[in-house]
C-alpha positions in Angstrom: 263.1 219.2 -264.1 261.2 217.0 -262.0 259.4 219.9 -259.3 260.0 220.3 -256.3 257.6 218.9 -253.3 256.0 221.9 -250.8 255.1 220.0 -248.1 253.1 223.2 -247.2 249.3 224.4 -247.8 251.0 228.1 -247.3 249.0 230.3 -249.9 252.5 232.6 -249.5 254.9 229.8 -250.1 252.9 228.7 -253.1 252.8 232.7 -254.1 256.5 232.9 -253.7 257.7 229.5 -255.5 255.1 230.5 -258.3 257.2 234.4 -258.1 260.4 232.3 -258.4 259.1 230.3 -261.6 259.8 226.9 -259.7 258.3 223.7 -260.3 256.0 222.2 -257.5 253.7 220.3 -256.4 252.2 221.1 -253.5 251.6 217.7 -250.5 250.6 219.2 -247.5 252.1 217.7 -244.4 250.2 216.0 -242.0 253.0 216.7 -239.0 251.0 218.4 -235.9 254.1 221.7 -235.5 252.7 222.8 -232.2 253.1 219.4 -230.9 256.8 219.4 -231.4 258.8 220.6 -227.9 262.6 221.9 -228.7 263.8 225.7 -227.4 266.2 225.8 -230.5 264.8 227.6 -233.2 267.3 225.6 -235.5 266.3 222.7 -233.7 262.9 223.0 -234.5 263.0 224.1 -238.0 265.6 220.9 -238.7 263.1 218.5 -236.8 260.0 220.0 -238.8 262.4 219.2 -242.3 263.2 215.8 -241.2 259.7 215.1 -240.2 257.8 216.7 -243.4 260.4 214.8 -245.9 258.8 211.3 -244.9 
């Protein structure tokens, strides 16, 4: 299984995929969160995917 990318430098994320026993690599993303504008809290979280997956 080819492991999974965490686009994240979260010391908890890490913690938890490690927990899990998944695969991963970890790429931090260089998208700048605060700068994103959006009142949807789905919104948001579905732009920040979108964005981090490039």
């Amino acid at each position: 299984m080819e492991p999974l990318v965490l686009a994240s430098n979260s010391s908890r994320r890490r913690d938890l995929m490690q927990l899990l026993g998944v695969p991963f690599q970890v790429v931090p993303s260089q998208v700048r969160e605060e700068l994103l504008q959006a009142s949807d809290p789905q919104e948001v979280s579905m732009e920040l995917a979108s964005l981090k997956a490039r």
